[in-house]
C-alpha positions in Angstrom: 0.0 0.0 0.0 1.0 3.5 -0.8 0.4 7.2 0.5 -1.6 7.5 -2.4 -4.7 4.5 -0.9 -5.0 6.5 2.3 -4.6 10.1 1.3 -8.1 12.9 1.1 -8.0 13.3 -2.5 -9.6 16.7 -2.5 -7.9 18.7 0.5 -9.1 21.8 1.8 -6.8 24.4 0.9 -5.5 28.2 1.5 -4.1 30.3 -1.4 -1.3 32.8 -0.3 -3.5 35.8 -0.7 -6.4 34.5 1.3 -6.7 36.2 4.5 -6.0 35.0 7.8 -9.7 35.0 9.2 -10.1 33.0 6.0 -7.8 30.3 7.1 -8.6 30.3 10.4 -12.3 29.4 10.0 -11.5 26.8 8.2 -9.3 25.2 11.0 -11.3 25.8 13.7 -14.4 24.7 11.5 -12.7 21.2 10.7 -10.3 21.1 13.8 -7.6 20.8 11.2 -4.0 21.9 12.7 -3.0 22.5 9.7 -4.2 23.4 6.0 -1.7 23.2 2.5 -0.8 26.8 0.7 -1.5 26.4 -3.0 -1.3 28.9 -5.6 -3.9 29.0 -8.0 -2.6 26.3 -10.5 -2.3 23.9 -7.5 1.2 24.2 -7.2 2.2 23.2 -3.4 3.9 26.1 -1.5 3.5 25.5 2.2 1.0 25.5 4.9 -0.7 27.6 7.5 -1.3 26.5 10.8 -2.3 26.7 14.1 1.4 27.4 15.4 1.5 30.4 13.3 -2.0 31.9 14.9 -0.4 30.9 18.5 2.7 33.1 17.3 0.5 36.4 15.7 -1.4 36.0 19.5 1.2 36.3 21.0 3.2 39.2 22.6 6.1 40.5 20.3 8.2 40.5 23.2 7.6 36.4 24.0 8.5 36.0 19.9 11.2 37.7 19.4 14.8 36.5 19.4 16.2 36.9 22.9 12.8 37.7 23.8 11.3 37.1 27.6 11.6 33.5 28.7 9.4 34.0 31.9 6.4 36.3 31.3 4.4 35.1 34.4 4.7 39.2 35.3 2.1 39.4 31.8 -1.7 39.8 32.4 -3.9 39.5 29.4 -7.2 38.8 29.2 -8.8 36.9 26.1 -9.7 40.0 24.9 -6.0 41.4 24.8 -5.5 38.2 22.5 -8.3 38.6 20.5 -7.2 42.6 19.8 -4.0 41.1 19.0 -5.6 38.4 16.3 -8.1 41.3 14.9 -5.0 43.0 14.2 -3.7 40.5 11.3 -7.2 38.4 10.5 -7.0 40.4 7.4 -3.3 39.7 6.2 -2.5 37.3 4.0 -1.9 33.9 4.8 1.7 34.2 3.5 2.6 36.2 6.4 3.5 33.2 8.5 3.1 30.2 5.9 5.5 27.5 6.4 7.3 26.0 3.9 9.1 23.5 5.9 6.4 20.4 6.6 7.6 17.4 5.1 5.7 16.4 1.7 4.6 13.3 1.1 4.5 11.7 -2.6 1.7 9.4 -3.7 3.6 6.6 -4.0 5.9 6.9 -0.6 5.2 3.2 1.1 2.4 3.3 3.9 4.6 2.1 6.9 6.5 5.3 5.7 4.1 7.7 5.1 3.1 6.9 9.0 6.3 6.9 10.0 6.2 10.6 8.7 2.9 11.6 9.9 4.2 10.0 13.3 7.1 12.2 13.6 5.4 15.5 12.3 1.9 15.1 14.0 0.3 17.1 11.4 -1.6 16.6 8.8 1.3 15.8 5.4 0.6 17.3 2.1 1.1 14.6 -1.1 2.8 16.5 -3.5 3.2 15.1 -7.3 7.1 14.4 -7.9 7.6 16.4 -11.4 4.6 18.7 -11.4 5.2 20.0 -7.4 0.9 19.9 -7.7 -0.7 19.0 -4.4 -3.0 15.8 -5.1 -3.7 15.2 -1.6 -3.3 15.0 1.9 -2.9 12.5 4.8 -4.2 13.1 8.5 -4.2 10.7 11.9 -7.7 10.7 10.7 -7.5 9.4 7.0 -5.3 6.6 8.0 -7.2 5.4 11.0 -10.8 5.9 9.0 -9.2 3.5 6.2 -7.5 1.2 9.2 -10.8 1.3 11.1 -13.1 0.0 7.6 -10.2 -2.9 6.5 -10.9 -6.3 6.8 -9.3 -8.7 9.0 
């Protein structure tokens, strides 16, 4: 078996330019933790994630380099954080996309493909090898639904 038997076919996706709010609806909607970047040909280019929108919450002093290790001093409310997220929900996703998740290809062996999705906890993008297209994606959740309806 291969990445390509387990994979969602037909992926939700973000494009660079879509906004933030965009992108985060659609995570929260679908509890993903993490959505592929496409452009508009399909072409794979990262992914946006719930990391990033714990970063853009954060204090600029906490993210920095050489920034505050203890910040039990801080009091913010979820309203500070929220002012803090209304302040980007309308940048682009490629603010903060990631371009460093491991891809996937559709025909990686299974036992590696969860080897992978072991490792990275996330959901994997499967990229095409020569076109760089996203065909697909693999969560905890597509293996374990095609795990869950095999035979013994």
């Amino acid at each position: 078996m291969y990445a390509s038997d387990v994979m969602d076919s037909n992926p939700t996706v973000v494009h660079p330019d879509d906004t933030i709010s965009k992108a985060t609806r659609f995570i929260m909607e679908n509890r993903y933790r993490r959505l592929p970047v496409v452009d508009h040909d399909g072409t794979y280019l990262g992914a946006f994630g719930l990391h990033c929108l714990l970063r853009l919450s954060l204090p600029k002093a906490v993210i920095m380099e050489k920034g505050l290790e203890n910040i039990h001093f801080m009091r913010e409310s979820l309203s500070d954080l929220h002012q803090r997220f209304h302040e980007i929900e309308n940048e682009p996703v490629s603010l903060c996309m990631h371009c460093d998740v491991p891809i996937i290809r559709p025909d990686t062996p299974l036992m590696e493909t969860m080897r992978i999705l072991y490792d990275h906890r996330g959901s994997l993008p499967v990229v095409d090898a020569k076109t760089n297209k996203l065909v697909g994606a693999i969560s905890y959740f597509d293996v374990l639904e095609k795990m869950m309806a095999a035979e013994i």
